[in-house]
C-alpha positions as CSV (number, residue, x, y, z in Angstrom):
1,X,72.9,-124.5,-71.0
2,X,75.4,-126.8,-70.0
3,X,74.8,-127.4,-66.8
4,X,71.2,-128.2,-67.6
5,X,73.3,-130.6,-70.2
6,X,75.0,-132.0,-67.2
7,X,71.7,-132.8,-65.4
8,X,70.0,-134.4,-68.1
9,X,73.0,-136.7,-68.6
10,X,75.4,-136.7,-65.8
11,X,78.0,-139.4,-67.3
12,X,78.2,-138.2,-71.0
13,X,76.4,-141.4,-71.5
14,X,74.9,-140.8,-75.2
15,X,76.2,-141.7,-78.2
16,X,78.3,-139.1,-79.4
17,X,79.8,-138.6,-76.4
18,X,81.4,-142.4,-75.9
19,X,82.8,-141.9,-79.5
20,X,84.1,-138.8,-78.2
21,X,85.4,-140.5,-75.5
22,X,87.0,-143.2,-77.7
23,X,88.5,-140.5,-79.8
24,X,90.4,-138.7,-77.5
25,X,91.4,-141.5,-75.3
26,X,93.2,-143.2,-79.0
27,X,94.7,-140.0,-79.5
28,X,95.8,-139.6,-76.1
29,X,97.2,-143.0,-76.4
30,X,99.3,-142.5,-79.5
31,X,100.2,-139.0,-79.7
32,X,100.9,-137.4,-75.8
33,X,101.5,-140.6,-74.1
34,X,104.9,-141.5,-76.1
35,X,106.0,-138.1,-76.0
36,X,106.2,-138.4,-71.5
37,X,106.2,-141.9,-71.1
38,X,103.9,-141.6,-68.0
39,X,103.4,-144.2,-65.3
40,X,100.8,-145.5,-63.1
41,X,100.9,-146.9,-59.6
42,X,98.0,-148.3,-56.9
43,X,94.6,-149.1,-57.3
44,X,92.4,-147.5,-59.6
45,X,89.2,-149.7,-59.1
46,X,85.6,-147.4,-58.2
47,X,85.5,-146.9,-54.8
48,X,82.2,-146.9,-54.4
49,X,78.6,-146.7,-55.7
50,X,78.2,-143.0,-54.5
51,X,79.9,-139.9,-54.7
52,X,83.5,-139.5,-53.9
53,X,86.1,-136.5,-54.2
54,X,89.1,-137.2,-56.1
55,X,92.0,-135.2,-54.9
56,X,95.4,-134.4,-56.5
57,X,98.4,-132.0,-56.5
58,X,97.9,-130.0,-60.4
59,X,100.8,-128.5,-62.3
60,X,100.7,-129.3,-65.9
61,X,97.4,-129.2,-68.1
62,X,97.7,-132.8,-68.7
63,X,96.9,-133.7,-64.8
64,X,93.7,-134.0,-66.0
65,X,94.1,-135.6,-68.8
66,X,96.4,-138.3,-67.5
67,X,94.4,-138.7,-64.4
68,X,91.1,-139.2,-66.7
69,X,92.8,-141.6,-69.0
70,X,94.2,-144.2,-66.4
71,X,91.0,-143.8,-64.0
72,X,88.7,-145.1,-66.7
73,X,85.5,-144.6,-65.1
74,X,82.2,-142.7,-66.7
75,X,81.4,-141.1,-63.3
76,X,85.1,-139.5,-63.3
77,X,84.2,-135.8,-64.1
78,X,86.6,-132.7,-63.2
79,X,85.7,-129.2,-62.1
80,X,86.1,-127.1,-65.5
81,X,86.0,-123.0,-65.6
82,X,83.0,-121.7,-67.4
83,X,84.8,-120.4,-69.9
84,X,86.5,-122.8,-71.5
85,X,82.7,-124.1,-72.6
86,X,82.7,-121.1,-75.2
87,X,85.2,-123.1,-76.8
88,X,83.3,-124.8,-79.4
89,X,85.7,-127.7,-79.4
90,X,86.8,-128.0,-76.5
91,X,83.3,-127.3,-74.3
92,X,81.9,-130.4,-76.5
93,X,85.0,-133.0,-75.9
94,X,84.5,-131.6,-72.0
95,X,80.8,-132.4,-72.1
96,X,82.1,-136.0,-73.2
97,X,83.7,-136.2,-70.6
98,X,80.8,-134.8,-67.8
99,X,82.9,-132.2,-66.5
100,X,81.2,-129.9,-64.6
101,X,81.2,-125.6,-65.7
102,X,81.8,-124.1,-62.4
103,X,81.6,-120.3,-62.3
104,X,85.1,-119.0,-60.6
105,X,83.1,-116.0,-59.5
106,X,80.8,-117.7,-57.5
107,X,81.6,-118.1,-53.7
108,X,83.3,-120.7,-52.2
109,X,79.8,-121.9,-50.4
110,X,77.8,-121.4,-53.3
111,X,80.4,-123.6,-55.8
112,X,80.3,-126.0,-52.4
113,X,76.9,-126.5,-52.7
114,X,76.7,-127.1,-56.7
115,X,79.7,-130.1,-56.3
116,X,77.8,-131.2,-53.5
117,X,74.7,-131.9,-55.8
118,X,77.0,-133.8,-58.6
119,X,78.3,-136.1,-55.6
120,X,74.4,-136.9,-54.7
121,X,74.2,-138.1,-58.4
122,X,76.7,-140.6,-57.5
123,X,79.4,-138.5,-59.8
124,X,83.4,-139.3,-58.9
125,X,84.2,-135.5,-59.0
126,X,87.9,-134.5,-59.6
127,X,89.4,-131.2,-57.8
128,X,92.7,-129.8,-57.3
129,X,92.2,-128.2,-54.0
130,X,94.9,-125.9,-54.4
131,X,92.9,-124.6,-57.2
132,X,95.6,-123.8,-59.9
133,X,98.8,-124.9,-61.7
134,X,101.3,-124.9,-58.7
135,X,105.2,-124.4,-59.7
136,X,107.4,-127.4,-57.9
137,X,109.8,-124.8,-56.8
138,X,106.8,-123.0,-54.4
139,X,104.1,-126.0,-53.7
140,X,103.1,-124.6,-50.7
141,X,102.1,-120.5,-51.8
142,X,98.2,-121.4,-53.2
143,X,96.3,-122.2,-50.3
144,X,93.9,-125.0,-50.4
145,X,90.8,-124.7,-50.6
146,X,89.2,-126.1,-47.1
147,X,85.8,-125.7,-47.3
148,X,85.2,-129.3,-49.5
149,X,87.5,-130.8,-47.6
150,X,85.6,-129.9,-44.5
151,X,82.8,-130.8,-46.2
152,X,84.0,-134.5,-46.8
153,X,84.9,-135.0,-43.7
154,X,81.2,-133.6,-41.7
155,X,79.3,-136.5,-44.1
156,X,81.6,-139.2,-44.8
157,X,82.2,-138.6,-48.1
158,X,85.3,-140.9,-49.8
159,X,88.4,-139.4,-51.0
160,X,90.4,-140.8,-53.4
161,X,94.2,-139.2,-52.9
162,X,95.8,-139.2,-56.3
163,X,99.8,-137.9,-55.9
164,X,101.2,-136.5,-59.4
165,X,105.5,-136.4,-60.1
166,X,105.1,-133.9,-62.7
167,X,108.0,-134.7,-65.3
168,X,106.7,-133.1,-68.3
169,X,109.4,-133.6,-70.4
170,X,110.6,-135.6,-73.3
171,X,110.2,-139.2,-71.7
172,X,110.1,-137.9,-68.6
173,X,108.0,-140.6,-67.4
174,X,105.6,-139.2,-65.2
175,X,104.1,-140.4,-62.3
176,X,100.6,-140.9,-61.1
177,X,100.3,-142.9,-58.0
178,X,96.2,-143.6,-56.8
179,X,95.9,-144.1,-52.9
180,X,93.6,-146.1,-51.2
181,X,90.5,-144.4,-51.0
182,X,89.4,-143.1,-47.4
183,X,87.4,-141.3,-45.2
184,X,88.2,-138.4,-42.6
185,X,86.5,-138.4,-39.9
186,X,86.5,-136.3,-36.8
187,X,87.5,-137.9,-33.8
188,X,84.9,-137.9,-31.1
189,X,84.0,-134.8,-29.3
190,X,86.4,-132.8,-31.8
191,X,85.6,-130.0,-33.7
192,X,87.4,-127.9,-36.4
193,X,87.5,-123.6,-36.0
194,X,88.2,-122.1,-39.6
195,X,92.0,-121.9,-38.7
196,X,91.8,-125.5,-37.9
197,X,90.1,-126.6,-41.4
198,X,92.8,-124.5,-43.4
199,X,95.1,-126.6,-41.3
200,X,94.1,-130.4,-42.0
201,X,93.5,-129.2,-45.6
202,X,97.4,-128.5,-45.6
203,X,98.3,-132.1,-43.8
204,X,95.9,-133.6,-46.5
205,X,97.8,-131.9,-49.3
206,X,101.0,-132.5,-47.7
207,X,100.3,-136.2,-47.9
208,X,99.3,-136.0,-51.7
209,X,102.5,-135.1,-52.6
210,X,104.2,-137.5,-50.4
211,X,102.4,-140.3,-52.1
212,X,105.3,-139.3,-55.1
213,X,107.9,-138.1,-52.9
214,X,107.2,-134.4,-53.5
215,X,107.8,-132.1,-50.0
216,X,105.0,-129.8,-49.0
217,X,107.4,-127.6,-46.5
218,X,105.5,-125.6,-44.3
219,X,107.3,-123.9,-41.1
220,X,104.4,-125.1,-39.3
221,X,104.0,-128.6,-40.5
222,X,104.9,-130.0,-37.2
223,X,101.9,-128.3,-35.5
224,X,100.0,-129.0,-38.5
225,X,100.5,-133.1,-38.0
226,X,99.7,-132.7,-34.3
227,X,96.5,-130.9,-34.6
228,X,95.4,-134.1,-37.6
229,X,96.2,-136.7,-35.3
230,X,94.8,-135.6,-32.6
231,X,91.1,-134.5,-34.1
232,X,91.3,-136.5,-37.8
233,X,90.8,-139.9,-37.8
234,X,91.8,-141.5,-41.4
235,X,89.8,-144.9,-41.7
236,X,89.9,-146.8,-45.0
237,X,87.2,-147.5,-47.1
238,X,87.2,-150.8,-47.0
239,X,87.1,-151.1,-43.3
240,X,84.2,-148.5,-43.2
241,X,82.0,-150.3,-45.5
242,X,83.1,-153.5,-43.1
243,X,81.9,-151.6,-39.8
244,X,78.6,-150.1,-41.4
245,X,77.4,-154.3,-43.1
246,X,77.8,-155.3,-39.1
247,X,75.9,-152.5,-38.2
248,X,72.8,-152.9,-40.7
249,X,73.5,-156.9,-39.6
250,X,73.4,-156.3,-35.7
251,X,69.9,-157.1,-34.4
């Protein structure tokens, strides 16, 4: 039922929702953000008109939350487990929100797949590749998950790196620092085996956390940087759209 929700409206758009919306963003505002005192750095402006991935380091249940309430756009959704929607409460205040019930149990390909079809209906979708709460003192134990990220970069899809300094405690002052959005793209005549994807989805999460100063040490990182630079090419945005307007305008 809710995912057939979801594809009926994919941005939460009707009323009860944006009241939801309004709701929980107030309450947000005067009852959690005092309490941490977060702050916000870079730009956090729609990338595009399509889909994008939106990717950050996740430690605290209110990653979400504070990533949702600075990024204030309708085709923000995150991935949500399918259980929380039997939650009465909290399964409606998601729906508000268009985050998308993703069945853990499912395979990697077959979850692939179903964010795939939210990013042809121009959703923003929000994923912490590592795929769980991560403790600071072990950031590099969960393994990404590569296959999106491998995904992203075979058709151009823009990822908006989101780095999150995790200082949940009495004004603590978080931080949540938005990166310039960007697409990965292989280099030409490069390819990527599977131990080569689990690879550049390390360097990508290594740089996540560097965006707040956080250090993804891996014994192999040096090999890991290599093998990016030499196959990974990491073009802005900006200068994409650029090259693909002279394209469309070259006779």
């Amino acid at each position: 039922m809710a995912k057939e929700d979801h594809q009926k409206r994919p941005f939460g758009g009707e009323l009860l929702s944006k009241f939801i919306r309004i709701v929980i963003r107030f309450l947000v505002a005067i009852l959690i953000w005092p309490i941490y005192l977060p702050r916000v750095e870079g730009c956090r402006e729609e990338p595009s008109e399509g889909g994008c991935l939106l990717f950050a380091n996740h430690h605290s249940f209110f990653d979400p939350i504070f990533i949702t309430f600075y990024f204030r756009s309708r085709r923000l959704c995150f991935i949500a487990k399918k259980e929380l929607y039997n939650a009465r409460i909290i399964g409606r205040i998601l729906k508000a929100f268009g985050a998308i019930s993703l069945d853990r149990s499912a395979s990697d390909l077959q979850a692939g797949k179903f964010i795939l079809s939210e990013l042809n209906n121009k959703k923003i979708v929000g994923l912490f590749p590592q795929g769980t709460r991560v403790s600071l003192d072990d950031l590099t134990s969960p393994e990404p998950h590569d296959g999106l990220i491998y995904y992203a970069i075979r058709r151009g899809i823009p990822i908006i790196p989101v780095g999150v300094d995790p200082r949940y405690r009495l004004f603590g002052r978080p931080r949540f620092v938005f990166a310039d959005s960007v697409i990965l793209k292989l280099r030409d005549g490069e390819r990527l085996n599977p131990t080569e994807q689990g690879m550049v989805a390390n360097e990508v999460m290594r740089r996540i956390y560097a965006l707040v100063g956080l250090e993804y040490a891996r014994k192999d990182r040096a090999e890991i940087e290599e093998l990016f630079r030499q196959k990974i090419e990491v073009v802005p945005l900006t200068s994409h759209a650029n090259n693909q307007k002279k394209k469309r305008n070259t006779p």
